[in-house]
C-alpha positions as CSV (number, residue, x, y, z in Angstrom):
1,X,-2.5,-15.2,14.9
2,X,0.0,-13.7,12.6
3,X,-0.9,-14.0,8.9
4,X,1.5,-13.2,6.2
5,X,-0.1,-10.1,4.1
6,X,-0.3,-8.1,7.7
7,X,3.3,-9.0,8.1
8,X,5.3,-6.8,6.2
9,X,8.9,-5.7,6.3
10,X,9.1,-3.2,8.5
11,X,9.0,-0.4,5.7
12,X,7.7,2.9,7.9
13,X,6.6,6.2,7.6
14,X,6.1,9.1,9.4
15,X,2.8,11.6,9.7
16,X,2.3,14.2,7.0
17,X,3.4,16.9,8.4
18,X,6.6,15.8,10.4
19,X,8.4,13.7,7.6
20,X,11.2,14.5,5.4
21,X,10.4,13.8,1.7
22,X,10.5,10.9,-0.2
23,X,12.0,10.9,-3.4
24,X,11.9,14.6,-3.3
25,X,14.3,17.4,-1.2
26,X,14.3,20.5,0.3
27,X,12.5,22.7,2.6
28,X,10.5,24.1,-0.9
29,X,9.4,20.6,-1.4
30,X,8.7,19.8,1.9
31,X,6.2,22.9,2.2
32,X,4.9,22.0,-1.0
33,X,4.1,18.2,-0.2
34,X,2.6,19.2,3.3
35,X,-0.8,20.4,3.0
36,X,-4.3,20.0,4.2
37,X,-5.5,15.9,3.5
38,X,-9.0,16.1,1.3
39,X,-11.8,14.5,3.1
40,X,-11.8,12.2,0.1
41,X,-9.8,11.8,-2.7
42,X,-9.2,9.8,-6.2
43,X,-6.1,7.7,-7.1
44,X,-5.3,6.6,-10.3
45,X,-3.1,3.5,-10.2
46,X,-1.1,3.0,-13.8
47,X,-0.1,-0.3,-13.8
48,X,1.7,-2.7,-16.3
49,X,-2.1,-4.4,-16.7
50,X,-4.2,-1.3,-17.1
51,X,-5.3,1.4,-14.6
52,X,-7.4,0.8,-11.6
53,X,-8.4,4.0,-9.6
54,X,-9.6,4.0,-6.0
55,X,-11.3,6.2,-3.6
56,X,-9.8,7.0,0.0
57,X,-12.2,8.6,2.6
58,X,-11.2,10.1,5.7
59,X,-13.9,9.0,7.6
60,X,-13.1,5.3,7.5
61,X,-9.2,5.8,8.7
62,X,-7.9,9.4,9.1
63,X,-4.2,8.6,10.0
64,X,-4.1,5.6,7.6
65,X,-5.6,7.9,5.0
66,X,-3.6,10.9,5.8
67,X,0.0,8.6,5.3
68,X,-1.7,7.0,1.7
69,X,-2.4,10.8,0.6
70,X,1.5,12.1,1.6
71,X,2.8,9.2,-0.1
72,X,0.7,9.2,-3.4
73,X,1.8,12.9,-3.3
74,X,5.2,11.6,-3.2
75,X,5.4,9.2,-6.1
76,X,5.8,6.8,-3.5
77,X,4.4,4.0,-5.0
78,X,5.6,4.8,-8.6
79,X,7.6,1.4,-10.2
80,X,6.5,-0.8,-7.1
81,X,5.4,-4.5,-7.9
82,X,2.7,-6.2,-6.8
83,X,5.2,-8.5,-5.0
84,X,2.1,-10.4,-3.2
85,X,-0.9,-11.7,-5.0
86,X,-3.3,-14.7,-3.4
87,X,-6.0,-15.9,-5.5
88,X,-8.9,-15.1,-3.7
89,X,-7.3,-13.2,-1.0
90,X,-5.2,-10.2,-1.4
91,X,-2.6,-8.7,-3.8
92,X,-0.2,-6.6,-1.6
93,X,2.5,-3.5,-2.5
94,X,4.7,-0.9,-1.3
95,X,7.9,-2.0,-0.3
96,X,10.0,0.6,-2.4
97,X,12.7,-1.0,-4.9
98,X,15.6,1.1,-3.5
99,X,16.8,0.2,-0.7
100,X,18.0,3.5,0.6
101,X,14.4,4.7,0.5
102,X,13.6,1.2,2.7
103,X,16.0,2.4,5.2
104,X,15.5,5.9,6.0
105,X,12.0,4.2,6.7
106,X,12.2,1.3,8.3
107,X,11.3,2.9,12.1
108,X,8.7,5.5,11.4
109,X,5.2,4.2,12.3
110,X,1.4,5.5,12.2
111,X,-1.3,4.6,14.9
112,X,-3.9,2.6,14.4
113,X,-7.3,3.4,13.5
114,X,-10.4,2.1,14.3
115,X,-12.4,-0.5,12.2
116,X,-15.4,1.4,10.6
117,X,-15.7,-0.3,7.6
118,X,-15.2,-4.1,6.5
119,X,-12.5,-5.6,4.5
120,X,-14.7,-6.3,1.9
121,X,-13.7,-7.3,-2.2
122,X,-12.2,-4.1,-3.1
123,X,-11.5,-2.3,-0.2
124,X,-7.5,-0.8,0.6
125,X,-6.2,-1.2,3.6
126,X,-2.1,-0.8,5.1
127,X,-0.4,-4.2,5.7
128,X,1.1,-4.8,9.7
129,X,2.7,-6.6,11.8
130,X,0.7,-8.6,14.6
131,X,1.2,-6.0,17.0
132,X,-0.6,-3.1,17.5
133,X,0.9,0.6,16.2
134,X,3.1,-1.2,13.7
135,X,1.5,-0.2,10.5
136,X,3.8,0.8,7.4
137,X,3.8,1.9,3.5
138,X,2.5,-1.8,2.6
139,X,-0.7,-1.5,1.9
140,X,-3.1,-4.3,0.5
141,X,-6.0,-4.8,-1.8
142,X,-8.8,-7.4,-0.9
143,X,-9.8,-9.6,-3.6
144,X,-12.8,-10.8,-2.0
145,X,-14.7,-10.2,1.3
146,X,-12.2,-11.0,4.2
147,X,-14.0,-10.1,7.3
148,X,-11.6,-12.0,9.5
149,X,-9.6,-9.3,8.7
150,X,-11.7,-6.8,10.5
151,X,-10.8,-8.3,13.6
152,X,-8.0,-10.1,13.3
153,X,-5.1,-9.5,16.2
154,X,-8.1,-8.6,18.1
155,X,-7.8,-5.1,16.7
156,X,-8.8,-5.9,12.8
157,X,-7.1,-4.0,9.5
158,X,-8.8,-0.8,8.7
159,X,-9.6,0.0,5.2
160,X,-8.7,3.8,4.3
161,X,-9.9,3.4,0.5
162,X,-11.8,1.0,-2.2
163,X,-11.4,0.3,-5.6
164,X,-14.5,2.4,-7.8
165,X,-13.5,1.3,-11.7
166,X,-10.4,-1.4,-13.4
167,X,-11.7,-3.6,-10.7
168,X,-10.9,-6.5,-13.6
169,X,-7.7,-4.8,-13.9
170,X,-6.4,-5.8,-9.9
171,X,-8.2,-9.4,-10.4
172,X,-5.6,-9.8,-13.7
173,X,-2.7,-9.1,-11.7
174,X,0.1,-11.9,-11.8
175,X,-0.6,-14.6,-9.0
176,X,1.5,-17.7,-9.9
177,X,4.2,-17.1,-7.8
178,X,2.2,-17.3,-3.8
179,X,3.1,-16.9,-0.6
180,X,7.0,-16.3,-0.1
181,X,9.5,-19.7,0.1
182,X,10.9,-20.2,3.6
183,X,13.2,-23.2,4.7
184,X,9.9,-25.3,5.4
185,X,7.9,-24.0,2.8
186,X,9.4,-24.5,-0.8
187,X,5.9,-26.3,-2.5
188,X,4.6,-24.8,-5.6
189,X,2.2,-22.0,-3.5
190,X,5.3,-21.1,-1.8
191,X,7.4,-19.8,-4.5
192,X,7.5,-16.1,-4.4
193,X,10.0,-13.0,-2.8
194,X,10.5,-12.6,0.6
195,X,9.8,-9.0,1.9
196,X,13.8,-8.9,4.0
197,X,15.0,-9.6,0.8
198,X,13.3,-6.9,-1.2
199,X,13.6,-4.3,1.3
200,X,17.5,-5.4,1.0
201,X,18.0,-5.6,-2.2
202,X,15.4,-3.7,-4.2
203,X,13.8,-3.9,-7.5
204,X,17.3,-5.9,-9.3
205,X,16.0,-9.1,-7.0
206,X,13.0,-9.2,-8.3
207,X,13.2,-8.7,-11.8
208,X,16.4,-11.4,-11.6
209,X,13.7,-14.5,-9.5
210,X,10.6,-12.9,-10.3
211,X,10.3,-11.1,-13.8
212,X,6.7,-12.1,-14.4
213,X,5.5,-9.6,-11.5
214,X,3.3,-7.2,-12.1
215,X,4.1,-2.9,-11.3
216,X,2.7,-0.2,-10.8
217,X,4.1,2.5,-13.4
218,X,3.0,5.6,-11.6
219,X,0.0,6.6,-8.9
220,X,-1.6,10.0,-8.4
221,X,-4.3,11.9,-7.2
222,X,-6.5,13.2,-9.5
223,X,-9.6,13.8,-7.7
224,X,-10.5,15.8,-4.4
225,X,-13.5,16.9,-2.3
226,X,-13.1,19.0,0.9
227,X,-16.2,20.0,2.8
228,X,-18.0,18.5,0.2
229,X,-17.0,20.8,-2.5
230,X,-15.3,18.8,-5.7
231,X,-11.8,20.6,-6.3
232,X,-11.1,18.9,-9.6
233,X,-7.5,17.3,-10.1
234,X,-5.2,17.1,-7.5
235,X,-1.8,15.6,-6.1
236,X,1.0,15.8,-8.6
């Protein structure tokens, strides 16, 4: 079955250590963007509602974890809205607002991992399409416990991360638009951007239809452990 927040635009990305930067150019920033994934590792999300952090472990997804570290590290998600947000479901991000960044993207793709820990409230996990090997930069935030998730497609979502403080902050975030309007669904749940359009036309389309979105200002690591050891701050 295909449901909506594991169908995102096709908005790609390529393993740590094989991708040219985002954002960012040149061999010096290349070397200094591709190094060594912690085995866990804080985020802090600063967000037009407050901040939110959240902690990613390697052991529940290592190449879903490894693509959210290299992307953090980029300023990937830095100005993205929350573009998604179901009531009691799931508030979704990461389709960039420039479309140039959408493009040199769109084809790069990361296996999939394994299930090892359920889509409970809180837990992160990358949005995809129906089909297996097809996950992408959209990742997804559960607003409650969706196990369905964890086996949905017959191969399930795996979380890589999960929300530890501003828990409140992620429940406040701006749901009144829904699910996106298509040609047969216009009702008032149906009222919100569609991902072609976004990856299209960036962030102008949807502050123009949808100016009551919420964003993420910037994201970065600022916590890391490796073999146990707590390294302080991190990222950028």
């Amino acid at each position: 079955m295909r449901h909506r927040v594991l169908v995102g635009a096709s908005l790609l990305v390529a393993p740590v250590a094989a991708c040219a930067p985002l954002r960012v150019g040149g061999e010096k920033a290349r070397s200094r963007l591709a190094v060594a994934v912690p085995d866990s590792f804080v985020v802090a999300f600063e967000t037009s509602r407050g901040r939110f952090d959240v902690l990613a472990r390697t052991m529940w997804a290592p190449v879903g974890v490894d693509r959210f570290y290299y992307l953090v590290r980029h300023g990937y998600y830095d100005d993205q809205r929350f573009f998604r947000v179901i009531r009691n479901f799931v508030a979704q991000f990461g389709i960039s607002g420039d479309p140039a960044v959408n493009r040199a993207w769109k084809l790069r793709r990361i296996a999939d991992d394994t299930v090892r820990h359920s889509n409970t409230r809180g837990t992160v996990a990358f949005a995809r399409r129906a089909q297996p090997g097809t996950r992408t930069v959209q990742l997804y935030i559960n607003l409650k416990d969706n196990p369905r998730l964890d086996v949905l497609n017959g191969f399930g979502f795996a979380p890589i991360a999960e929300v530890v403080s501003g828990m409140g902050v992620v429940d406040s975030l701006y749901a009144g638009y829904g699910e996106a309007a298509s040609p047969t669904r216009t009702d008032s749940l149906h009222r919100g951007p569609s991902q072609d359009s976004m990856a299209v036309l960036g962030t102008p389309y949807l502050v123009h239809g949808w100016p009551r979105l919420d964003y993420i200002r910037r994201a970065r690591v600022v916590q890391e452990w490796r073999g146990g050891v707590h390294l302080g701050a991190g990222g950028r």
